[in-house]
N, C-alpha and C positions, 0 to 999 in steps of 0.2 A: 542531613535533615531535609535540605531543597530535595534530592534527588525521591525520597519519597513521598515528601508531598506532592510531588510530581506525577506520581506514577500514581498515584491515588487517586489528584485529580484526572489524569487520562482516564483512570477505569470510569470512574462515575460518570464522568460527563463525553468521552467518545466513544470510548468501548465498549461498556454496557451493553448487553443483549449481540455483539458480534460473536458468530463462531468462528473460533479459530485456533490456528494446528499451534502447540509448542515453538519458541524460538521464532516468534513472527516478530517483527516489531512494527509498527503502526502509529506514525508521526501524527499531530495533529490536525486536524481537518475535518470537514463538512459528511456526515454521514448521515439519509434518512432511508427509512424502513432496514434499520440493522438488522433485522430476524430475516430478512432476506439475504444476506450478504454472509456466504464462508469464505473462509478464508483457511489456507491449506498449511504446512510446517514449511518453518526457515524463510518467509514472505516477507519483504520490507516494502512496505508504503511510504512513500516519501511527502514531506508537510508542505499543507495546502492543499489535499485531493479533494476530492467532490467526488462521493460514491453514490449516486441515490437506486438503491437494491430492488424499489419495487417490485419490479419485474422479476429480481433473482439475479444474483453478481456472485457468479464460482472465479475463484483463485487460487490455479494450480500451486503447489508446492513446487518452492524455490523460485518462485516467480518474485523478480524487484521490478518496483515500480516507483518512479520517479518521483520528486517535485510539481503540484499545480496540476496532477493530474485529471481530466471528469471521466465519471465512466458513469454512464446513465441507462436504463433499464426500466423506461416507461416513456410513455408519450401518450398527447392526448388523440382523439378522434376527429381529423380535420378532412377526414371521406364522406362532407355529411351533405344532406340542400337542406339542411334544417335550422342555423346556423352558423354565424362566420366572428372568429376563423377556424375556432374547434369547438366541439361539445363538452359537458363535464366527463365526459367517458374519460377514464384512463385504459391505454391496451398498457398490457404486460408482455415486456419483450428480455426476455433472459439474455444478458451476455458470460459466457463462458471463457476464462484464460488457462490456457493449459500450463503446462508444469515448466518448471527452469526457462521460463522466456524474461526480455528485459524489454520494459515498455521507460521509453526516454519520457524528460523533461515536461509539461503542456501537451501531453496527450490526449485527444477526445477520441472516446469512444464509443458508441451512438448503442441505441437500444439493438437487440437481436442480430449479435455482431459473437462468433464462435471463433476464437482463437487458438489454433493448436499450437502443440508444445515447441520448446525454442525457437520460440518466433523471436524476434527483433524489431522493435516496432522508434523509428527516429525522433525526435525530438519534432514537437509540434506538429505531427503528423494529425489526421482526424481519419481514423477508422470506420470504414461505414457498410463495409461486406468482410463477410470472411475470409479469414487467411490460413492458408495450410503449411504444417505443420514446419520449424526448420527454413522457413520466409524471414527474409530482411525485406520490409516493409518501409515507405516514407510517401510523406507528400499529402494535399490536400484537393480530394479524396485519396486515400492510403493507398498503394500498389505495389504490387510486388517488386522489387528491383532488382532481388536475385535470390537465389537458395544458398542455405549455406553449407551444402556439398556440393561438389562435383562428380562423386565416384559414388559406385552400390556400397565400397566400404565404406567410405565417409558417414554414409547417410549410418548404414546400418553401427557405427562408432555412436552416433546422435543419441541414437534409439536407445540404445547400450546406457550411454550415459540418465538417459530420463528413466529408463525404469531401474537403475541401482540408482537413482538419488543422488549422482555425483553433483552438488549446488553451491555456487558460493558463499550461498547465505548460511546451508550446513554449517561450513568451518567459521561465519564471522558474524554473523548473528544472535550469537545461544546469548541468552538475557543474563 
């Protein structure tokens, strides 16, 4: 009986209005402008994140993401002599997460910030430029600290895996 009231109260009050793929799950947490925000199949968001979509917040399929996460997609206008310290402008700045990457723990990740796929992004990291595709990522600001091949096979095994869908969250996810 909890388990569905459960899942009722989730739809009504955080998921409402989010799009998203089958087999997601989506722990409790802070979401604003949902209709900006999809969200792709077999996605776990971990409780406590802070998504604000303004701007547009894409999540690749198979992509987890941690605990305490932000992931933010707007900011205001503080380019101005008109005003200090910003205007009521909002810019809209999309962040993109591509497919089967694992974003750790107290993640930030800043407006107009494009993640390609199996990336690996560290616990408590703050993402603040883009990162290419198959990067282990850490630190604050985020930097690259290595790829996660070595070899043209490795890489092209990666590739292999993101486009058939091979995911964790595939096999351990399904609701």
């Amino acid at each position: 009986m909890f388990s569905l009231l459960n899942r009722v109260f989730n739809f009504l009050f955080w998921l409402k209005g989010v799009k998203r793929g089958e087999n997601t799950i989506i722990k409790k947490g802070v979401f604003f402008q949902k209709k900006n925000l999809v969200i792709g199949r077999n996605v776990y968001i971990g409780p406590d994140s802070y998504i604000h979509a303004g701007g547009g917040v894409i999540i690749g399929n198979g992509t987890i993401i941690g605990p305490k996460v932000k992931i933010w997609s707007v900011n205001h206008d503080y380019n101005t002599f008109e005003i200090l310290p910003y205007t009521r402008k909002v810019i809209n700045s999309p962040v993109q997460i591509g497919k089967g990457c694992w974003i750790g723990l107290d993640v930030r990740i800043c407006p107009n910030v494009t993640i390609g796929d199996g990336v690996v992004i560290a616990m408590g990291s703050v993402v603040t430029k883009d990162i290419p595709s198959f990067s282990i990522v850490g630190g604050n600001p985020a930097k690259v600290l290595k790829s996660r091949y070595t070899t043209e096979e490795e890489k092209l095994k990666l590739e292999e895996l993101v486009e058939r869908e091979i995911f964790y969250g595939k096999q351990y996810f399904k609701n």
